[in-house]
VOGU-3710 file (C-alpha; in Angstrom, 3 decimals, decimal comma):
1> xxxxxxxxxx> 55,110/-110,164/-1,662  55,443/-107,036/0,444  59,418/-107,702/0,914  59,716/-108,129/-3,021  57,031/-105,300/-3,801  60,131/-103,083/-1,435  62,527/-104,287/-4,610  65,066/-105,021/-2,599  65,748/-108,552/-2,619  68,878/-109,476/-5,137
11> xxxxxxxxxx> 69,321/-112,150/-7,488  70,807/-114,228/-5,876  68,173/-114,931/-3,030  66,048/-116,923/-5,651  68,354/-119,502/-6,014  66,987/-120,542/-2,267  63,556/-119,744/-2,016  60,714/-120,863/-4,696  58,820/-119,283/-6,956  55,268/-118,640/-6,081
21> xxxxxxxxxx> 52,807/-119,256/-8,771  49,874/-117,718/-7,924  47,547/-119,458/-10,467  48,854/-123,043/-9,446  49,902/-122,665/-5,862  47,735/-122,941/-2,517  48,780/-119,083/-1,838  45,625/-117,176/-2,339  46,281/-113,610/-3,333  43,196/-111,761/-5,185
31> xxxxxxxxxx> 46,081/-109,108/-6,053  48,108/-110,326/-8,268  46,257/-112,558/-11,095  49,276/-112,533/-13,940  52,165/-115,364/-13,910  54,885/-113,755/-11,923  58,600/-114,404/-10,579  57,900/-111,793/-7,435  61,472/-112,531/-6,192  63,309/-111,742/-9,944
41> xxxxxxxxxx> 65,238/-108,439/-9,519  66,749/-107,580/-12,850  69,066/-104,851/-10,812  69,574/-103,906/-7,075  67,499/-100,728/-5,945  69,217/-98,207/-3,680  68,008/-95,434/-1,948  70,390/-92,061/-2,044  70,633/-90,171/0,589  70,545/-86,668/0,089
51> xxxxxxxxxx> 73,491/-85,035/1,912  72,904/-82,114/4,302  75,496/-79,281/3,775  76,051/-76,401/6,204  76,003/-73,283/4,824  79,082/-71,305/5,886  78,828/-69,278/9,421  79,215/-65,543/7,717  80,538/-62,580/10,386  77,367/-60,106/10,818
61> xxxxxxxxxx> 78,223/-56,444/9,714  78,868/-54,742/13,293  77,602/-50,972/14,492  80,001/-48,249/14,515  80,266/-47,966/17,872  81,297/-51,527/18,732  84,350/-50,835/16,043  85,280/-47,684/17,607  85,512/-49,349/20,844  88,405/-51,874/19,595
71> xxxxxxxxxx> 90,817/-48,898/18,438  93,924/-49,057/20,057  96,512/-46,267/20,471  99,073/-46,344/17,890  102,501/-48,042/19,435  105,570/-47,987/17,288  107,634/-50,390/17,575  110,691/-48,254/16,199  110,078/-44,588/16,437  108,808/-43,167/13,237
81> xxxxxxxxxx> 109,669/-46,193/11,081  108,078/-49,379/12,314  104,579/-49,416/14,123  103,021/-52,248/16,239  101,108/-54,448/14,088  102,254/-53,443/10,857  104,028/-55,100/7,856  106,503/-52,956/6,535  108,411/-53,119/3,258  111,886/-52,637/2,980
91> xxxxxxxxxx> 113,048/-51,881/-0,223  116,368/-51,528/-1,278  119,659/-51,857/-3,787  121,939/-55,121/-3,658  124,594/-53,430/-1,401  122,113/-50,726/-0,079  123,016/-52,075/3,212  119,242/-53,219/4,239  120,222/-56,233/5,646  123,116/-54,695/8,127
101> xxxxxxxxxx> 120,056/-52,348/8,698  117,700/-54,716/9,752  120,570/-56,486/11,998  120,903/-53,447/13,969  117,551/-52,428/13,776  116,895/-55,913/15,140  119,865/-55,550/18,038  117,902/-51,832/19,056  114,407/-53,732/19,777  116,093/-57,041/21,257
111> xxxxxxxxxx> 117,974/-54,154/24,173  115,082/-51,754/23,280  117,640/-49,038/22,487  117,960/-46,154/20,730  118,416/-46,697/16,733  120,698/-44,903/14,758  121,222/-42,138/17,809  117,842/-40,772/16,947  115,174/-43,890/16,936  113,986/-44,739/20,777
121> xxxxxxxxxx> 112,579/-48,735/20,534  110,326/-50,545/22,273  112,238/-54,039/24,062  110,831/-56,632/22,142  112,072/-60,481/21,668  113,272/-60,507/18,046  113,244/-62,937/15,142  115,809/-62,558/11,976  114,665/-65,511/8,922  117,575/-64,757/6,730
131> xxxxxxxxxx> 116,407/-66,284/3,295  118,009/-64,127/1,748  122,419/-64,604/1,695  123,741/-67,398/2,376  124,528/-68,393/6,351  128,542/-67,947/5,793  127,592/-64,426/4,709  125,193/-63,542/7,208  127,623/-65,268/10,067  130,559/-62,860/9,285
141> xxxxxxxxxx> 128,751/-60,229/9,102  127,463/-60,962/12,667  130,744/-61,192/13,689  131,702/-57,856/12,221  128,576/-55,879/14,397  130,067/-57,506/17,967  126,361/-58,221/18,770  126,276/-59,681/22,785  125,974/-62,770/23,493  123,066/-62,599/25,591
151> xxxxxxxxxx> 120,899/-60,345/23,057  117,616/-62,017/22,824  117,453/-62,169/18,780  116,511/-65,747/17,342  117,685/-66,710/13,849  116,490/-69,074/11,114  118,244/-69,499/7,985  116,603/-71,101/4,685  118,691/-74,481/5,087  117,184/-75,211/7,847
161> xxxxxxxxxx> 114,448/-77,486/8,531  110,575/-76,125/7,940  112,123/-72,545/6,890  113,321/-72,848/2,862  109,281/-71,929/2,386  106,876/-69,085/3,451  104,299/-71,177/5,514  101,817/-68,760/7,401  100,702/-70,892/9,609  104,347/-72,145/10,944
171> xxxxxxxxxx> 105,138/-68,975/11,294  102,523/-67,889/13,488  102,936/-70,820/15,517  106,672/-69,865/15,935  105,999/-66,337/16,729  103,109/-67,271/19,319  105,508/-69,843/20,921  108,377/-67,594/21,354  106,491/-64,225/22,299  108,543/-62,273/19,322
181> xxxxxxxxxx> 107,233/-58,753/19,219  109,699/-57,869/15,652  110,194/-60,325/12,689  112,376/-59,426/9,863  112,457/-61,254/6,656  115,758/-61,040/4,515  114,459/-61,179/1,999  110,404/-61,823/0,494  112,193/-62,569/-3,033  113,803/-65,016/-1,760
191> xxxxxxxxxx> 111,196/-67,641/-0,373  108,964/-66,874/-3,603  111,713/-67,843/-6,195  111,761/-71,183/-4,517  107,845/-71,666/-5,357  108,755/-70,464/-9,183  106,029/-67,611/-8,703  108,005/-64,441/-10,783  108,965/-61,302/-9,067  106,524/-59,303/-11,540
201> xxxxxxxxxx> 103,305/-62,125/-10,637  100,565/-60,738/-9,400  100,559/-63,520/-6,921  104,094/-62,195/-6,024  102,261/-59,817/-3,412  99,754/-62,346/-2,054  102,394/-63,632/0,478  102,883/-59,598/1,262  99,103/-59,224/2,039  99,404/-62,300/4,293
211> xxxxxxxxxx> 102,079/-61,180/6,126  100,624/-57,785/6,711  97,359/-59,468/8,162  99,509/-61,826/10,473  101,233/-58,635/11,689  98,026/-57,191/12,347  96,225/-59,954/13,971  99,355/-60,744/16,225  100,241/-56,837/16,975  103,998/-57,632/16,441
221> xxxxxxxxxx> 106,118/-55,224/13,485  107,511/-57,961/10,218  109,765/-55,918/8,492  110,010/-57,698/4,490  113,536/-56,710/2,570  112,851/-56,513/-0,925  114,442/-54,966/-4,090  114,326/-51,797/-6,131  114,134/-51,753/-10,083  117,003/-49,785/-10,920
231> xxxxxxxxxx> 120,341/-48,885/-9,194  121,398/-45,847/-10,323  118,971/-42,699/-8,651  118,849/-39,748/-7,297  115,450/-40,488/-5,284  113,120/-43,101/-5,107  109,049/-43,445/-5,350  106,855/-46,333/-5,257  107,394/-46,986/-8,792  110,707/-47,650/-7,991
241> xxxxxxxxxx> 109,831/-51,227/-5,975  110,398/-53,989/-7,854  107,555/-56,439/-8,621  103,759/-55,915/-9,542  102,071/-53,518/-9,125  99,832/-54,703/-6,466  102,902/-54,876/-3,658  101,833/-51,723/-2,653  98,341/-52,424/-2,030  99,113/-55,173/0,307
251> xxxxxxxxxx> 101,753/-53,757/2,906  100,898/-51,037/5,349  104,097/-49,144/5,198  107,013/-48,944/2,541  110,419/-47,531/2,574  112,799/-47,180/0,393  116,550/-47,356/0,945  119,641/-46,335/-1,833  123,360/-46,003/-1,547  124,450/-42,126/-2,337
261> xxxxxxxxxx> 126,151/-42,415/-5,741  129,160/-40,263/-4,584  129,879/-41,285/-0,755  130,058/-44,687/-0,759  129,261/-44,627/3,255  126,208/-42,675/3,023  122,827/-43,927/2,589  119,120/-42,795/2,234  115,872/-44,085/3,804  112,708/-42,230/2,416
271> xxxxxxxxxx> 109,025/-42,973/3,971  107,747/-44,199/0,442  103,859/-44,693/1,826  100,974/-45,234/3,542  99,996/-45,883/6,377  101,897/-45,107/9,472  105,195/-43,701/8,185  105,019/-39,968/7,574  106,112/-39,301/3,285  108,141/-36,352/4,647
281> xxxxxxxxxx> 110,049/-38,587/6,257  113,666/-38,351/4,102  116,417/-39,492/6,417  120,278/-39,330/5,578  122,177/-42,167/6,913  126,439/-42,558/7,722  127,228/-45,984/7,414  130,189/-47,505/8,939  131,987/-50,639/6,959  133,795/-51,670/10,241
291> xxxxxxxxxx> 130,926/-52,896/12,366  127,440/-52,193/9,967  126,360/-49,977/12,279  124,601/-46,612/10,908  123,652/-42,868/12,623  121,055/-40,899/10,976  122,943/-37,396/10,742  120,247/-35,047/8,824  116,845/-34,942/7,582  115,775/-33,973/3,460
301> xxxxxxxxxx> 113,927/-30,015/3,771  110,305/-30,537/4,647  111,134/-32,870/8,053  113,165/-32,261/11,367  115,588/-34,517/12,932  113,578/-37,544/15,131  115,639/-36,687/18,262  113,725/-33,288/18,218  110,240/-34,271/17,175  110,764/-36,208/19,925
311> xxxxxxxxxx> 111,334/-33,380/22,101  108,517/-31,530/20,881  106,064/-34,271/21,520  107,168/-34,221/25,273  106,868/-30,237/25,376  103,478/-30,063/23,793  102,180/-32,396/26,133  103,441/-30,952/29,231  102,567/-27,931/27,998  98,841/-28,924/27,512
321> xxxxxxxxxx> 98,673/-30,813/30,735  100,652/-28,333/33,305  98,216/-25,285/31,891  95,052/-26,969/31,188  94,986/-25,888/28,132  93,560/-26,029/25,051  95,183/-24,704/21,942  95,379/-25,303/18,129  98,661/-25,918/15,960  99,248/-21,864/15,528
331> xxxxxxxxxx> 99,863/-21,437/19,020  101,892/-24,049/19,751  103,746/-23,255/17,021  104,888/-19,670/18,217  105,013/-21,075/21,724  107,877/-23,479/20,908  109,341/-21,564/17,582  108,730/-24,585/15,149  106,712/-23,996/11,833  102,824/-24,772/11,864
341> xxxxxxxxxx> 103,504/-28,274/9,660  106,264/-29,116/12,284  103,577/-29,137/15,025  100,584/-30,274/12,994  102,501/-33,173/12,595  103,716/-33,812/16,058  100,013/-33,318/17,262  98,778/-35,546/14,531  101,168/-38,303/16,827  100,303/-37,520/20,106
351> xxxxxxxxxx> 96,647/-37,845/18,711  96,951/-40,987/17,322  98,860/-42,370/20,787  95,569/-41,180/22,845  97,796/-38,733/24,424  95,857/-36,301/23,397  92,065/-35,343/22,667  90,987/-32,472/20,177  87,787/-30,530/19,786  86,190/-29,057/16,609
361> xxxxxxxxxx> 85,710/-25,220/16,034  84,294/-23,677/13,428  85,923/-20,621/11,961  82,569/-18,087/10,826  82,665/-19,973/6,847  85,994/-21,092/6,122  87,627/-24,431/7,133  86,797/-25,846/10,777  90,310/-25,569/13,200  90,584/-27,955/16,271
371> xxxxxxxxxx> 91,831/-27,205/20,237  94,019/-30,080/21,357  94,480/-30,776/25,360  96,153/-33,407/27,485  94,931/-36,399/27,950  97,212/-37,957/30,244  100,542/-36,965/31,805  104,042/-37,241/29,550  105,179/-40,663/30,092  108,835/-39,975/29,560
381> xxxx> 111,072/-37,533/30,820  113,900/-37,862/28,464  113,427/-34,654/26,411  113,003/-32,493/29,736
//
């Protein structure tokens, strides 16, 4: 009775065991007093289970202090162009020349050389994913630029194996296996065509944003080629990149490079936004057909050549350090003859590289001015 009261006996137990009349048989039970088939089950009972889920583990807002405490010192990978950590766009004309860039780019980081005669590099182990051109393409041309033998660069073309797709997660893995400090990815329009997503799709900048965080998370440059809307310009803007408009939400720097429309060996590479790379940045480029190599020969107006904002970085800072001083952009600026936006924007780099420290003064009602001093010692002697 208790067992069948449970419900959970099934049919087909009755076929083996009787049925108890309580009226008629010897079992005495003052509980039940109607006719009966206790052991009839017209369907199987089961008991569900009610599932436990785990809510998900959420990160707890942090204090200001803790966050301030995991700023680094901004490292640039290639001077002025490409910073540690960073994704940066590389947009550019079919026949700009942005992929014998990036090769030699590439080549200045592998031997951690100076690019273009005017870019100093940090030696980093490089990788090239050329999705982009086909390998015949990209093998001549590596025979046109000489490159060594022995230069640590690593290349992956889209016929290979594991590469014809843009997986994240491979790609980390590769990157964390090999110790590459530089990626460069010829070219972003490439690997997305293959997955049918369309150059103007907003999802076209989703792999961009993903690429940008890897960069960050890793602290290794990926430089991503992609393609301007038009070919026939005097200058380029952010308008200019081709796609949706939310590329240039998810990339941390963008550049933009064109083929003059006269000199068919001279090129330009503008700072298009946001980050890192300064907008004044307008650089005029000589190419050379013979072995894709290129020297950055002048600067647009509002900038100065790299090889001397260079210098000036090493002056200021010896300066600061040898007196013990602390001055504002002004005096600097008369001390070493270069306009006040020249050495705003040198201290504005030696600030962010910690080589520097400023203090706050207030000016009696107008706009506050700051006193930079040394930090540390110069590092490098090369503009002595």
């Amino acid at each position: 009775e208790q067992l069948a009261e449970k419900g959970w006996y099934s049919q087909h137990l009755t076929k083996s065991l009787p049925v108890i009349e309580p009226e008629t048989s010897s079992f005495n039970s003052n509980k039940y007093k109607t006719k009966t088939n206790y052991f009839h089950v017209e369907k199987q009972v089961e008991k569900q289970v009610e599932k436990v889920v785990e809510k998900p583990k959420r990160y707890m807002p942090v204090p200001l202090s803790d966050i301030l405490d995991t700023i680094k010192p901004k490292e640039w990978i290639i001077s002025q162009f490409g910073c540690k950590g960073a994704g940066v766009l590389l947009a550019g004309d079919k026949g700009s020349g942005k992929t014998a860039f990036c090769y030699r780019a590439a080549e200045a980081i592998a031997k951690g050389s100076v690019f273009m005669g005017q870019l100093e590099t940090l030696q980093k182990r490089v990788l090239i994913w050329q999705a982009d051109e086909s390998r015949s393409n990209a093998l001549s041309k590596i025979k046109m630029m000489g490159l060594e033998n022995d230069t640590p660069i690593d290349w992956a073309f889209s016929d290979d194996e594991g590469w014809a797709d843009l997986d994240i997660d491979f790609l980390r893995e590769t990157i964390q296996a090999n110790n590459y400090g530089a990626v460069f990815i010829d070219s972003i329009t490439g690997l997305m065509l293959g997955k049918k997503v369309r150059i103007y799709d907003p999802e076209f900048s989703t792999p961009l944003f993903k690429l940008n965080r890897l960069a960050g998370e890793l602290g290794v440059l990926i430089v991503i080629c992609s393609h301007l809307s038009k070919e026939e310009r005097i200058e380029v803007n952010l308008n200019d990149v081709l796609g949706s408009g939310t590329i240039t939400t998810a990339i941390s720097d963008i550049w933009g490079l064109w083929a003059n429309q006269e000199d068919d060996e001279l090129y330009h590479l503008s700072c298009l936004g946001k980050r890192n790379c300064d907008t004044t940045n307008f650089w005029n480029l000589r190419g050379n057909k013979e072995d894709y190599s290129f020297e950055l020969e002048s600067v647009g107006s509002d900038d100065i050549l790299p090889d001397r904002k260079a210098t000036l970085k090493y002056k200021f800072l010896n300066h600061l350090q040898v007196n013990n001083a602390k001055l504002t952009v002004d005096e600097l600026a008369d001390n070493f003859r270069c306009n006040q936006e020249v050495a705003r924007r040198v201290l504005v780099i030696l600030f962010e590289e910690e080589q520097i420290k400023r203090e706050k003064f207030s000016s009696g009602g107008g706009r506050p001015f700051y006193r930079y001093s040394a930090n540390t010692f110069p590092t490098s002697d090369r503009h002595g």
